[in-house]
N, C-alpha and C positions, 0 to 999 in steps of 0.2 A: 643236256637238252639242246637238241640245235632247232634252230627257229627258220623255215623254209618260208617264212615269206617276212618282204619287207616293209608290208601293211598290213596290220590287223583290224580288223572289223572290232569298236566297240561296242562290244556285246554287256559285259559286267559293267563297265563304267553307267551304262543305259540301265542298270536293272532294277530303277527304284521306277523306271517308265514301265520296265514290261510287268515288271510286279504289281505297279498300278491301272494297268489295263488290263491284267487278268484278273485282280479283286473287282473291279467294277463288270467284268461279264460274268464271272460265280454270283455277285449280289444280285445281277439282272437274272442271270438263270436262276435261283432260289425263288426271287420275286414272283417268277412267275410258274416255279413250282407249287408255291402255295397259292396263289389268286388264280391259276389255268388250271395248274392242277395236270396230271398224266391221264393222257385216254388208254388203256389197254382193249387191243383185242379180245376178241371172245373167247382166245386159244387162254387167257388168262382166267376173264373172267366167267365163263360159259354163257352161253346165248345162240343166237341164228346167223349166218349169213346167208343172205339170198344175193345171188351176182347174175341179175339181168342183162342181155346180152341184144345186140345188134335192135336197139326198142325206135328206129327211125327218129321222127321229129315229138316222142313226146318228151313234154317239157317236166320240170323235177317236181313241180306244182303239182304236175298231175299223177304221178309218180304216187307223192305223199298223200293225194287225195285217194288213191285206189287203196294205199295203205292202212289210212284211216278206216276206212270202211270195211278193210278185213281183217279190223280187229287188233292192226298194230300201228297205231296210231302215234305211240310213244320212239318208232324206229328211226333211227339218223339215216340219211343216204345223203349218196354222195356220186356226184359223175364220174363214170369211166370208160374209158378209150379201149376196145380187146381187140386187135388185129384190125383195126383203122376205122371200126364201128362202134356208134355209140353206144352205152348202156349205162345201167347204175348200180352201186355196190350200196348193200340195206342191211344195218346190223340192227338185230334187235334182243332183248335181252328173255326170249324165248328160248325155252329147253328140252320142252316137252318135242319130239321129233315129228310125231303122227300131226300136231295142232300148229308146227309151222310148216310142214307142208301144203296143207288146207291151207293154211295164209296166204304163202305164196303163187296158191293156184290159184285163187279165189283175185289175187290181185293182176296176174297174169290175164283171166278171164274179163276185168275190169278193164284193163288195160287193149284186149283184144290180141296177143299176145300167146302163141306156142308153149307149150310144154317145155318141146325141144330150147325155147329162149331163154330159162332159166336152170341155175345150178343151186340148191339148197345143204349148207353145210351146218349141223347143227352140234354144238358140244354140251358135255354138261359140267355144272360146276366143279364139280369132285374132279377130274380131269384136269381142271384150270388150275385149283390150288395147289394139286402135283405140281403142275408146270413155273407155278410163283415158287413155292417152295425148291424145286431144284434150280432155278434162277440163283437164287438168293445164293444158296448153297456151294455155288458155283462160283457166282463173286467172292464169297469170304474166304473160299478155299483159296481162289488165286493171291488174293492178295495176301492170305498169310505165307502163300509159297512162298510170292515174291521178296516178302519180308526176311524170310531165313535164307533164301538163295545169294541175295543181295549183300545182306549180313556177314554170309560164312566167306563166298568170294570175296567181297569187299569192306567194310562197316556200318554198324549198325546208322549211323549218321545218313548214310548213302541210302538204305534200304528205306528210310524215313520220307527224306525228300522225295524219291522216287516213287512213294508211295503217293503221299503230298499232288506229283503231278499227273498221277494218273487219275486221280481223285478230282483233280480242276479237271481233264478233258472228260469225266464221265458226268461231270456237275453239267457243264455247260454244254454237251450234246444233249442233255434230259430236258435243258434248259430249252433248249430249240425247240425240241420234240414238244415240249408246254405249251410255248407262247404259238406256234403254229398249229397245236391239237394234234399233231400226225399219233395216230396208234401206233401204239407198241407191241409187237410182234413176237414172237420165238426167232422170228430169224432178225430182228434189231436185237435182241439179248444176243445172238451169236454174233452180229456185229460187234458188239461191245465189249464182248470179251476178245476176241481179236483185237479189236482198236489198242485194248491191255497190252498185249504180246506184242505190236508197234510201237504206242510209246515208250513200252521198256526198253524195247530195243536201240533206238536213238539215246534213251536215258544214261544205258547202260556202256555204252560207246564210248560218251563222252567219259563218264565217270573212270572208267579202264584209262583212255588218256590224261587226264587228270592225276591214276591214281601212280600214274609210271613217270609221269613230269615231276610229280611232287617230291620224290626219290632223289631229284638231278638238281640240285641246287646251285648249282657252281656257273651258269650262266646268268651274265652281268645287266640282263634285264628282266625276267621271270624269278622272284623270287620270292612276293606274297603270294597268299595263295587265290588272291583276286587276278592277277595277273596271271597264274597258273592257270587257273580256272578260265580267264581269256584269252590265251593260247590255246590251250587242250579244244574247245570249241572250234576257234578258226583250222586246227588242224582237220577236225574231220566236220566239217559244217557242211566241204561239196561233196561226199559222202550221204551225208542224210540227204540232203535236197535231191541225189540222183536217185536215192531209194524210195523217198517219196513219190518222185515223178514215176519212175516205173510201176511202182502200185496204185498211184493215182490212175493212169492211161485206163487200164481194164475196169477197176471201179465204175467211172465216168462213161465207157462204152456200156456197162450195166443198168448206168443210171439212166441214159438216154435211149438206149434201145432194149432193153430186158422187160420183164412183166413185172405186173403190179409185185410177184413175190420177190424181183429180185434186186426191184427199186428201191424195197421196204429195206433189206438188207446194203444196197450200195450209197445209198445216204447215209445210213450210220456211221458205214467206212469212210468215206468221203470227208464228212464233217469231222469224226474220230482221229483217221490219219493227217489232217493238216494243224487238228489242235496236239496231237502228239509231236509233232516235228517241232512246232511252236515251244510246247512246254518243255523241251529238252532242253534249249541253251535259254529260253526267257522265264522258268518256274525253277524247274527241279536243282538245273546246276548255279544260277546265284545265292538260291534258300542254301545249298550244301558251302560256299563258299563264307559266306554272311554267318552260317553254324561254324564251320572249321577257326574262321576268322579269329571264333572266342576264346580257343584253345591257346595255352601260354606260348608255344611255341610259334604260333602261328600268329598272334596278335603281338607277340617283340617287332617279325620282320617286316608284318603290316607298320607298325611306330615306327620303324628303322628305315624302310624301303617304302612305302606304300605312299601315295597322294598325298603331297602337301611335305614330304620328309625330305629332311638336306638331301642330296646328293653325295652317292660315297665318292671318299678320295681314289683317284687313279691307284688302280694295283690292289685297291680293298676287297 
């Protein structure tokens, strides 16, 4: 194992900090799974959208007063910007197609308000529970892939933690998604499965350097496997950070200049991609070092070599 740099960033020595600041944002994001609770679109749960477009200076008050009085009174809206004019986006949990069109007109008419100014998109349930259930479907398949992938390539220990951290960036994106109420989308699930195939991949990086260090025992300072473990990181740390930035740049050009559909989708990534880089050397590879650690082998040279143990004699 040869060591190309004459300073290492502690990374494991630090990892009762990063381990403690990622259980405090899974508790925060839980917290407010259960008290926020997840909004899903209507593509989820079937209902109306109506997306009012270029509606001048009326204000959302009156918006929701034109609404009331066509009958959908119980609809959420919400402001929105389409090619530099204002309008409003109105979900409501209407299914029937023919009775929210009438809705829509009728508020349109209230409103004083074009035909042309609005677009009405209506789903039905049956539709949506498709769409949840191949959701789900979709998550468990990957992660059992990941699980046997990880396994066969590497160890079952490895397939675990890496599970572990993909599991924190998907808790604490949902988490946002809660406490800020943003809907949940079909194209935030395809977010999120992507976000998957990102964090493995940093996970999976480290873990391969790790799994070839761990091999090389005969250098006179890498010899627990916390020290391995914070090696193998600082070897490809500007590696992920370049990989991040490069897929960060277009995200963030999606984020700021893209449409409502492709904002829904570059926030996931965005949030997804920098807790994935995160969880790579601050989750997934301390939990695997902290497990290895307990292994006989591996806890002699932790006692022998590791924080706090003599020092070997010259030539040991």
């Amino acid at each position: 194992m040869r060591s190309h740099f004459s300073f290492e960033i502690p990374f494991i020595p630090h990892r009762k900090q990063f381990l403690t600041v990622s259980l405090v944002l899974v508790v925060l994001s839980i917290v407010g799974l259960v008290v926020r609770g997840l909004v899903f679109g209507i593509e989820f749960q079937g209902g109306t959208e109506i997306d009012f477009r270029d509606t001048g200076d009326i204000t959302i008050e009156q918006m929701r007063d034109a609404l009331t009085q066509a009958d959908e009174g119980s609809a959420t809206v919400q402001t929105a910007v389409t090619e530099g004019q204002n309008g409003f986006l109105v979900r409501s949990d209407t299914t029937d197609p023919t009775l929210a069109n009438q809705h829509a007109a009728a508020t349109a008419e209230k409103l004083g308000l074009t035909t042309e100014s609005y677009t009405v998109t209506t789903i039905g349930p049956d539709w949506g529970a498709d769409i949840t259930r191949s959701s789900a479907l979709a998550f468990l398949v990957a992660i059992a892939a990941i699980i046997v992938y990880v396994s066969v390539r590497y160890e079952f220990k490895m397939s675990i933690t890496a599970v572990v951290a993909l599991i924190h960036d998907l808790v604490i994106t949902l988490g946002i998604y809660a406490w800020f109420q943003i809907p949940i989308s079909p194209n935030v699930v395809a977010a999120l499965l992507t976000i998957m195939g990102y964090s493995l991949y940093d996970t999976v990086v480290e873990f391969n350097r790790m799994d070839e260090n761990a091999k090389q025992l005969h250098d006179g300072v890498h010899r627990t496997y916390y020290q391995i473990c914070n090696f193998s990181i600082n070897e490809v740390i500007v590696r992920s950070i370049n990989t991040t930035i490069v897929t960060i740049v277009p995200v963030v050009c999606m984020l700021l200049m893209g449409g409502a559909t492709l904002k829904d989708f570059a926030f996931a990534m965005l949030v997804g991609e920098l807790l994935g880089t995160y969880s790579s050397f601050a989750v997934a590879s301390p939990l695997l070092a902290m497990w290895k650690t307990r292994e006989d082998r591996w806890a002699k040279l932790e006692q022998r070599y590791g924080k706090g143990a003599a020092q070997p004699a010259a030539g040991e």
